[in-house]
C-alpha positions in Angstrom: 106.9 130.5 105.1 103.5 129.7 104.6 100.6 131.2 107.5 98.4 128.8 108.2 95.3 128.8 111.1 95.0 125.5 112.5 91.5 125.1 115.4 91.6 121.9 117.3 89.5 119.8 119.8 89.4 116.6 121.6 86.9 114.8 123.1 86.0 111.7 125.1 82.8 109.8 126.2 83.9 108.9 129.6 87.2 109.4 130.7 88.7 106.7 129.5 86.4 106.0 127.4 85.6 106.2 123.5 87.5 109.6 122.1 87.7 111.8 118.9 89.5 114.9 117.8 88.6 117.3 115.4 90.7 119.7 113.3 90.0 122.5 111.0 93.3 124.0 109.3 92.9 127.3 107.1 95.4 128.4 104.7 94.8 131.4 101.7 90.7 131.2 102.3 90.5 127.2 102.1 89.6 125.2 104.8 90.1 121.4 105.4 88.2 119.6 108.1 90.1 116.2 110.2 88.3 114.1 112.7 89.6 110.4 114.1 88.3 108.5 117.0 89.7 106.0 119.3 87.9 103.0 121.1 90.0 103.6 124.5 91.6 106.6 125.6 91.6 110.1 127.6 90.5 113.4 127.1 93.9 115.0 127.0 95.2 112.4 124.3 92.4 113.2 122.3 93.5 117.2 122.2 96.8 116.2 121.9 96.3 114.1 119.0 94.1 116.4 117.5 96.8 119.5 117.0 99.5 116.6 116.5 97.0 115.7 113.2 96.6 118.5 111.8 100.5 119.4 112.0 101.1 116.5 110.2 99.0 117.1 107.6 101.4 120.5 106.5 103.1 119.9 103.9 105.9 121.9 104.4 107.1 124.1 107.6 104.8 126.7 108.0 104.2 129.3 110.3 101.1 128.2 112.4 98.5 129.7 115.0 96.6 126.9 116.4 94.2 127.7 118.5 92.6 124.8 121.2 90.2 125.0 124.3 92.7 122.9 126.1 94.6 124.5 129.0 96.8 121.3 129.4 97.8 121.6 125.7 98.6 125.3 125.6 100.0 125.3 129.1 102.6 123.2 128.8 103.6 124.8 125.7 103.3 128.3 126.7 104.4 128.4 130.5 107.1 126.0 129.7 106.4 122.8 131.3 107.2 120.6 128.3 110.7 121.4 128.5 110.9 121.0 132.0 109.4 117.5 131.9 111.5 116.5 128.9 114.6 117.6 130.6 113.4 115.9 134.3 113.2 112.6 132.1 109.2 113.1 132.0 108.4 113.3 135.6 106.6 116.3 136.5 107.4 118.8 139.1 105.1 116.5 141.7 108.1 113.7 140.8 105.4 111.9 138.5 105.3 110.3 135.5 104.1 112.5 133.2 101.0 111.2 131.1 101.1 111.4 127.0 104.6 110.9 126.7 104.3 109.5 122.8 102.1 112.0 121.7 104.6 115.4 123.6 107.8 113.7 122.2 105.7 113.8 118.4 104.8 117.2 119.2 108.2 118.1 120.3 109.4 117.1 116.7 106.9 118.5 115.0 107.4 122.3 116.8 110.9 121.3 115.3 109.7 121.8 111.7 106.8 124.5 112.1 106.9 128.0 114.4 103.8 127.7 116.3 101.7 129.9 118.2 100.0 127.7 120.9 96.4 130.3 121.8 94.3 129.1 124.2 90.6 129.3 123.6 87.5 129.5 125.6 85.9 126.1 125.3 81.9 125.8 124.4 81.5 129.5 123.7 80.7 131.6 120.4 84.0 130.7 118.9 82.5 129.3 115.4 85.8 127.1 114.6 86.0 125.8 118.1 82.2 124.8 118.3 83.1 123.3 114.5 85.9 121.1 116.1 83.8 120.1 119.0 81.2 118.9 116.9 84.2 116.9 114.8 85.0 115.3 117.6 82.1 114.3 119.3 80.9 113.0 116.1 83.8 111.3 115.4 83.1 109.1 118.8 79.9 107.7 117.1 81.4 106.1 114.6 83.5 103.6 117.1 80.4 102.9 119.5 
């Protein structure tokens, strides 16, 4: 199985508001840069839809470390709050609907095919790859205003 480094970021200019996400995967010294924006959405979608991206872009199951500034992302990956919702029929543990739906039931599949390593990163630091991301994102946004 291929080992691939995936970095990922989402942004949004008001919240809702324009958005953009920004991917860089690495695999065997190559990298590949991803960006997209969106006229209406959130924050969260935007990070969501940013790791979702890149995934799809693998061509084949792969074993992945992606790395993201978002706690909500690697959260409810790593402290197992996904399940939970999926198994409460997507209500949180407040009784809520939970948010994002689409995008965690495309994830869901997509964790299906790959073994992933969700790592939570420290957001606006010296992280080069996150900063690069960032940068992806925000930029992205630009070219929808």
């Amino acid at each position: 199985m291929k080992k691939v480094t995936i970095y990922t970021d989402g942004a949004c200019s008001g919240n809702p508001g324009p958005g953009g996400w920004g991917a860089v995967l690495m695999y065997n010294g190559v990298e590949k840069e991803m960006s997209g924006a969106e006229k209406e959405t959130t924050n969260n979608r935007m990070e969501l839809f940013a790791a979702i991206s890149a995934l799809r872009a693998l061509k084949e199951p792969c074993e992945v470390d992606l790395y993201s500034d978002s706690a909500y992302l690697c959260n409810a990956i790593n402290e197992g709050w996904l399940f939970d919702w999926k198994q409460k029929n997507w209500r949180n543990s407040n009784k809520k609907d939970v948010k994002n739906v689409d995008l965690w039931e495309e994830l869901i599949t997509l964790m299906g095919l790959h073994r992933i390593t969700f790592i939570k990163v420290k957001g606006h630091a010296d992280n080069v790859y996150n900063n690069r991301c960032d940068k992806l994102a925000t930029s992205a946004i630009l070219t929808i205003k």
